[in-house]
MINUDREN-471933 format. One record per atom (N, C-alpha, C, CB): residue in three letters; x, y, z. Coordinates in pm, whole numbers, plus 50000, padded with zeros to 5 digits. Glycine has a CB too. Layout:
alaXYZ/...
// end
This chain:
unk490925062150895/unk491975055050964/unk493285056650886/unk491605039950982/unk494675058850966/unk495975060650897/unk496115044350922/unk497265072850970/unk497345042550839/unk497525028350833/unk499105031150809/unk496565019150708/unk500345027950861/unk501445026950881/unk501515016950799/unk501855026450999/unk502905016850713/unk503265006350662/unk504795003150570/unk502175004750595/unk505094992650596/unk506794997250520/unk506534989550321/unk508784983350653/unk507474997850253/unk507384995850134/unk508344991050120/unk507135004050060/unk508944984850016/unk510384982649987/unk510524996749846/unk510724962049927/unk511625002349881/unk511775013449781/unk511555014249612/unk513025016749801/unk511915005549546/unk511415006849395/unk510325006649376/unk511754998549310/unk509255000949483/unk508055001749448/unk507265016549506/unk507464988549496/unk508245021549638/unk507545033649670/unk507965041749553/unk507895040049814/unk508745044049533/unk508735055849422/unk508375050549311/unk510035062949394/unk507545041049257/unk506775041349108/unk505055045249205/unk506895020148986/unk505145046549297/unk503695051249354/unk504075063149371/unk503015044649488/unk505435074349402/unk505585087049395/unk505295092249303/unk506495090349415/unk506085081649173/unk505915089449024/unk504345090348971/unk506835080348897/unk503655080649032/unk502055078048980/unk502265068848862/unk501135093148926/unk503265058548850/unk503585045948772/unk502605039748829/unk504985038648781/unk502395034948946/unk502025022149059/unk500475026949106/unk503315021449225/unk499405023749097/unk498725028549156/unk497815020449223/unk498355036149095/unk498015012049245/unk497204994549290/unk498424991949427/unk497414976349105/unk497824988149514/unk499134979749625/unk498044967449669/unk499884992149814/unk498424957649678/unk498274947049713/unk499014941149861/unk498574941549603/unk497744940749947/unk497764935750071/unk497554927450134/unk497474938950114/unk497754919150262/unk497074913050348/unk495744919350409/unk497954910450437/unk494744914850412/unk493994926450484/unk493294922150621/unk492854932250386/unk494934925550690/unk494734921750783/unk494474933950890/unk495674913050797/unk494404943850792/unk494094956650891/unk492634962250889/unk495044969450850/unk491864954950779/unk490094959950775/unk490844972350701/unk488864963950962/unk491084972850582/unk491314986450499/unk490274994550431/unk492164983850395/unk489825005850434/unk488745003450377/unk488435021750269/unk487554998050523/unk487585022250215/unk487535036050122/unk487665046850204/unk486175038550037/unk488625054550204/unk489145071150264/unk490215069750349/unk487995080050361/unk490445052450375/unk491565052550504/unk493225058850405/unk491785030250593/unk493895062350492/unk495455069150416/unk496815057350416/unk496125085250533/unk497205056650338/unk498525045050373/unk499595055350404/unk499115033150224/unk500145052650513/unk501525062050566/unk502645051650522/unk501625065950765/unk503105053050409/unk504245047450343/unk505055048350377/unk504525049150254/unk505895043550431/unk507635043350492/unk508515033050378/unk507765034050690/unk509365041050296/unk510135029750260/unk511665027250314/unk510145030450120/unk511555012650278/unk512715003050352/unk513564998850260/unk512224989950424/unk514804993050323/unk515964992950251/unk515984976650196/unk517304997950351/unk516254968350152/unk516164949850147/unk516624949450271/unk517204938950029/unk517334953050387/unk517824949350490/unk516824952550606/unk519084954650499/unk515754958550543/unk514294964050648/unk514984979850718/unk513834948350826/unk515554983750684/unk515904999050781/unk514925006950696/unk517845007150778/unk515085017050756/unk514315028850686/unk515525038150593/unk513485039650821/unk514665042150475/unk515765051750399/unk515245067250472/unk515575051350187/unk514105066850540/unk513725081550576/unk512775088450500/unk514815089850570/unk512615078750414/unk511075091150313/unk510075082150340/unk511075094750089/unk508845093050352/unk507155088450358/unk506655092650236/unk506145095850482/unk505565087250232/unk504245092950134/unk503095090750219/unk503965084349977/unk501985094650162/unk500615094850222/unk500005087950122/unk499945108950255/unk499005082350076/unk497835079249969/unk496765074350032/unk498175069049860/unk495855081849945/unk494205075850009/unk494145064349963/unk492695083249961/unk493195057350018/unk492445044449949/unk490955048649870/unk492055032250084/unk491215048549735/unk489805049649656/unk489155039749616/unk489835055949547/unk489475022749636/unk488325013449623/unk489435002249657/unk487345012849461/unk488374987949749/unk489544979349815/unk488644967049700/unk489644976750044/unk489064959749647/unk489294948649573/unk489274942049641/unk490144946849504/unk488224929349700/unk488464917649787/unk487604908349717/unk488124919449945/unk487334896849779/unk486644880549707/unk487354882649555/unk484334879349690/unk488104882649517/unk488434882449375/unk489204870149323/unk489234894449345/unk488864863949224/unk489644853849199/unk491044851349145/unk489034849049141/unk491374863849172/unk492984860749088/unk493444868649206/unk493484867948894/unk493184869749368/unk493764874549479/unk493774859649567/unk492894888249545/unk494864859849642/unk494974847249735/unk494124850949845/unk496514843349789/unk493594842449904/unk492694841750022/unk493304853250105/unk492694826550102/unk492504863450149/unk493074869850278/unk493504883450255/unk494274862150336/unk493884884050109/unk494694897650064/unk493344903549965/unk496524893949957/unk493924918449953/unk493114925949886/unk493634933649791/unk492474932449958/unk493924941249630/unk494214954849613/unk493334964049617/unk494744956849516/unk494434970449689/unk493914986649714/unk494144998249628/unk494464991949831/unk493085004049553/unk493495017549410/unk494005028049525/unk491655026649281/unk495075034649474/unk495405042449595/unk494995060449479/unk497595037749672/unk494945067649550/unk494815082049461/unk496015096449501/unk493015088449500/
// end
């Protein structure tokens, strides 16, 4: 499954550079091992700057106790 999604930009590009490699979600989409995040990042005003990324999902982090009810991180590769 692709999964669309907007970033806010300082954080997409420390996941370009391979700084960032964890994203933390709602999981409200059923995310799960092999699905792709289609990264769009956004401006603070929500527009688009025009760049994507792709990343797999290599393991989703859920029931965890230092995650709020509902959300998950996702190791991205």
């Amino acid at each position: 499954m692709r999964h669309e999604l907007k970033i806010e930009r300082d954080h997409f590009d420390k996941i370009m550079s391979g700084e960032k490699t964890c994203e933390i979600r709602l999981n409200d989409r059923d995310y799960k091992v092999g699905d792709i995040l289609h990264l769009r990042a956004i401006r603070k005003d929500g527009s688009y700057w025009g760049i994507v990324c792709d990343r797999g999902i290599s393991h989703v982090l859920k029931d965890f106790e230092g995650l709020a009810e509902g959300y998950v991180a996702l190791s991205l590769r």
